[in-house]
C-alpha positions in Angstrom: 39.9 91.1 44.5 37.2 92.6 43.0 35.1 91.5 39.8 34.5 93.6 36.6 32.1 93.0 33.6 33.1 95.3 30.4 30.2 95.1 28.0 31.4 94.5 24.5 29.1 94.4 21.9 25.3 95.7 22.6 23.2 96.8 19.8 23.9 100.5 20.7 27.7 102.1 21.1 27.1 106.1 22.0 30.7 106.5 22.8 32.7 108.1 20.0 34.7 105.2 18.1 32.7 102.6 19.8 30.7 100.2 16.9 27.3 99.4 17.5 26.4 95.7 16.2 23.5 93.6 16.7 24.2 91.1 19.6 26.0 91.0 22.7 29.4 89.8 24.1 30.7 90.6 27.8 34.4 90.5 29.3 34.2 88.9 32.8 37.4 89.5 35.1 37.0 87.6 38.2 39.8 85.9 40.8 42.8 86.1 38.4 40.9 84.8 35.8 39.4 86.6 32.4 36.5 85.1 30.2 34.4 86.1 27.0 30.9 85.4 27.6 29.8 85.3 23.5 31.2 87.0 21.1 28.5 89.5 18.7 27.3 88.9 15.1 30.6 90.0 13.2 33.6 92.2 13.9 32.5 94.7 16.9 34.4 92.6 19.4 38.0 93.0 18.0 37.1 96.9 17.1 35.5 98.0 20.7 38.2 95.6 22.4 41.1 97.7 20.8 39.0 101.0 20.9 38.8 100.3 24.9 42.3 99.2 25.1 41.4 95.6 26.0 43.7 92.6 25.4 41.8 89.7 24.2 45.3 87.7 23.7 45.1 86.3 27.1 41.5 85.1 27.9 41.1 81.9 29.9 38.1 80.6 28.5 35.1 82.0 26.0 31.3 80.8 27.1 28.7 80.9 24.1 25.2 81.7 26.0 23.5 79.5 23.0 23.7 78.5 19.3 22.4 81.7 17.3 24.8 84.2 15.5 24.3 86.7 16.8 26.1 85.1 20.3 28.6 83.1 17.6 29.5 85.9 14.7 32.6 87.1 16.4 34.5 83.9 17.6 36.1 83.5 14.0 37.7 86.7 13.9 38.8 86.2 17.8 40.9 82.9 16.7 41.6 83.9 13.7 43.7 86.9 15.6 44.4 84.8 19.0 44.4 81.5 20.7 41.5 80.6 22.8 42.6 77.8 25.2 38.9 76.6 26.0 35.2 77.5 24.4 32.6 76.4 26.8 29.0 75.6 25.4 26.1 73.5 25.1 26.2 70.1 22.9 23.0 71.7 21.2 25.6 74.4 20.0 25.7 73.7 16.3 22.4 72.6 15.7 20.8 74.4 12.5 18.2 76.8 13.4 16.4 77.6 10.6 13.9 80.9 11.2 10.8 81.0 9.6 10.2 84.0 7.5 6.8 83.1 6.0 5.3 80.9 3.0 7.8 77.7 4.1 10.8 80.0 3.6 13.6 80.1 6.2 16.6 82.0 7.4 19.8 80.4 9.0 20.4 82.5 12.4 22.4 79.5 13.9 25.8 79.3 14.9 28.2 81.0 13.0 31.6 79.3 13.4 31.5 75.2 12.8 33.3 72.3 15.0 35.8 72.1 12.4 36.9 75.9 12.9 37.8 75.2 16.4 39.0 71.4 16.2 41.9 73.0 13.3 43.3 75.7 15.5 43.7 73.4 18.6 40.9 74.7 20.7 39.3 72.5 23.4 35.9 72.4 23.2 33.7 71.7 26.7 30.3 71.0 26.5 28.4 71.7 29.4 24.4 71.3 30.2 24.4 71.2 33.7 25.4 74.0 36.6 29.2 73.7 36.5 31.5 75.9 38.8 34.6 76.1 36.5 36.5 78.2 38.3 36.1 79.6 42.4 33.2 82.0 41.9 32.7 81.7 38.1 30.2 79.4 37.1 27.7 78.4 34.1 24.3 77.6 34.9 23.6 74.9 32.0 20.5 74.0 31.3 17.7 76.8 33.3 14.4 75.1 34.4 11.8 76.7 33.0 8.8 77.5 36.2 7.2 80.7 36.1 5.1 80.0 33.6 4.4 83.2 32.0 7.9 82.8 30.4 8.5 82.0 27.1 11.6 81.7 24.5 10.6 85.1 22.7 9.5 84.1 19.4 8.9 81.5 16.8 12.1 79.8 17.1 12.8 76.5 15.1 15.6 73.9 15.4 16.8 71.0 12.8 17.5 67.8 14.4 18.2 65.2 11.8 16.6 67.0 9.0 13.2 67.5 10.9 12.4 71.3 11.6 10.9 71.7 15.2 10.3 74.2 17.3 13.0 75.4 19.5 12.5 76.1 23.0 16.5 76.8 23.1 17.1 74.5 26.3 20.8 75.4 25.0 20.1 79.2 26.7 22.7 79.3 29.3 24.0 82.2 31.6 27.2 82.8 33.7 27.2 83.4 37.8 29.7 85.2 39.3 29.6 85.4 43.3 30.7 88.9 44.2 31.4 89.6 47.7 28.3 91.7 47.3 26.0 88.7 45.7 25.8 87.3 42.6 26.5 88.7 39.5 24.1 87.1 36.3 25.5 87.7 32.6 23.1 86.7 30.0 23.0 86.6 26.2 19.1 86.8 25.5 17.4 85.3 28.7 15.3 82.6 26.2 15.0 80.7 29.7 13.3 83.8 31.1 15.4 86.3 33.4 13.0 85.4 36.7 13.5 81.7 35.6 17.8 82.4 35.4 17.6 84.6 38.8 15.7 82.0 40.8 18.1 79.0 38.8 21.0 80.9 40.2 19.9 81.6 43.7 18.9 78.0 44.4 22.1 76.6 42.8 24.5 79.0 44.7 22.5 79.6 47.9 23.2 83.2 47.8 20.2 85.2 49.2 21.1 88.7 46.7 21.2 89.2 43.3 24.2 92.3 42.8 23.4 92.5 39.1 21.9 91.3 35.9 23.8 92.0 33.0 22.9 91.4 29.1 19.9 90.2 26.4 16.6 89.8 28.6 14.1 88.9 25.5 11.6 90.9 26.7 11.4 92.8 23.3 8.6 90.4 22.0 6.8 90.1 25.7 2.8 90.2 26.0 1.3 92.6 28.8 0.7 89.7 31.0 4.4 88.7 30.7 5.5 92.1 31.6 3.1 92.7 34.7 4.2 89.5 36.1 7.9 89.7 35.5 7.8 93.3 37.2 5.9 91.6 40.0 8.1 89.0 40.4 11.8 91.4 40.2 9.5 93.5 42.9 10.5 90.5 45.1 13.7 89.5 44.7 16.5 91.4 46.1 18.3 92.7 42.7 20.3 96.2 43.2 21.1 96.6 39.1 19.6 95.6 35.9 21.6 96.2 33.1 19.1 95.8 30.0 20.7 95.2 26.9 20.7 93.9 23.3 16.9 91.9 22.8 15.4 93.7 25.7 13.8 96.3 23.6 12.9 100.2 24.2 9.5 99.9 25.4 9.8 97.1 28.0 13.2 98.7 29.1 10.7 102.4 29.8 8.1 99.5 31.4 10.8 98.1 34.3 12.8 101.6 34.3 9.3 103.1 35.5 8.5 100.3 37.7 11.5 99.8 39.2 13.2 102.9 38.9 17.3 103.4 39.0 18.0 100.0 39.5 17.8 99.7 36.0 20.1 100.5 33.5 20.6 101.0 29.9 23.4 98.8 29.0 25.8 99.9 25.8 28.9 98.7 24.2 31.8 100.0 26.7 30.0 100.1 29.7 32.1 98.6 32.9 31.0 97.4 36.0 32.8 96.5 39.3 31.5 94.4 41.8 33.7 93.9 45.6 35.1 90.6 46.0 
């Protein structure tokens, strides 16, 4: 049976009717089973998931890649229309991430929905921070190891943890595996681990030898020229056929690993589908 990922939400929707929204969220159709791997900042998801002709009713699970809204906006206005049976995420999920904006003031991006919203409409809440398989073929990677190096989270990010603002290295950053008949198949929200970090996490965890795709948020938007030289270097080596750039990749390092790499890589928008053999 073969796979399909359905992007969502992505920053940029050039399809007519399609609503572009800052964020990303992913439909993930694999052995009989469908999840939602985040959800967007707001209300995209329930407009480009009827726009598309998509049924949301009967998802098996939602994933949240990590604890910022942008990942978190849309899961209220999902339950608020249908029943989720299971959310999967990190315990760090609704820790408050206050973002600095200068002169000690701060700006909330963390998770929009709370426990509570979930807990009252009889939603089970898993947390996971280790590679878990939860289905045949569909599994979350937890908590990425972070060895290349030249990786970093992407910003300035800060986290309170019992009223002490720290910086945030966002160990919470997760991704979802699928094995393809064809290889694995790597969603991610914003790749704060580092997308060379997630690819070689994935490999060593599965044992699979190629990487099919790479789908989603890469956070190479902020990257230095020595990060991008070496994460070009480094996707030279591993055997990837697609990267599908989207939401925090940003333009100019999207051009650098489109000119590097060449077809392989993708622009990815809101209604974009992808099927992978089973």
């Amino acid at each position: 049976m073969p796979s399909r990922v359905v992007i969502l939400v992505e920053n940029t929707a050039p399809l007519p009717g399609l609503r572009g929204e800052y964020g990303f969220a992913a439909l993930i159709e694999h052995g009989g089973k469908k999840v939602l791997f985040d959800t967007g900042s707001h209300d995209a998801l329930i407009h480009n998931s009827m726009v598309l002709g998509i049924d949301l009713s009967d998802l098996d699970a939602v994933i949240i890649s990590h604890g910022h809204f942008d990942h978190t906006g849309g899961l209220r206005p999902l339950i608020e229309k249908h029943h989720i049976p299971v959310i999967y995420a990190h315990p760090r999920l609704f820790y408050p991430r206050p973002f600095p904006l200068g002169n000690g003031t701060y700006r909330e991006i963390g998770c929009a929905f709370s426990r509570q919203d979930i807990e009252s409409r009889d939603i089970r809440l898993e947390e996971v921070d280790s590679f878990r398989e939860i289905w045949p073929g569909v599994c979350i990677s937890g908590e990425i190891p972070r060895r290349t190096g030249y990786e970093d989270v992407g910003g300035h990010f800060k986290v309170n943890i019992n009223g002490q603002i720290l910086d945030d290295h966002i160990p919470d950053d997760m991704a979802l595996i699928i094995k393809s008949g064809e290889g694995l198949v790597i969603v991610s929200g914003c790749a704060h681990a580092g997308m060379v970090n997630i690819i070689n996490y994935a490999l060593t965890k599965t044992g699979a030898d190629k990487i099919t795709a790479f789908i989603g948020g890469t956070h190479l938007i902020t990257a230095s020229e020595e990060r991008l030289q070496k994460t070009v270097a480094d996707l030279k080596k591993i055997n990837v056929d697609k990267i599908i750039l989207s939401h925090c990749s940003g333009f100019y390092a999207a051009a650098r690993l489109y000119n590097e790499l060449g077809a392989k890589v993708i622009k990815g928008d809101a209604g974009m589908a992808f099927t992978f053999e089973g």
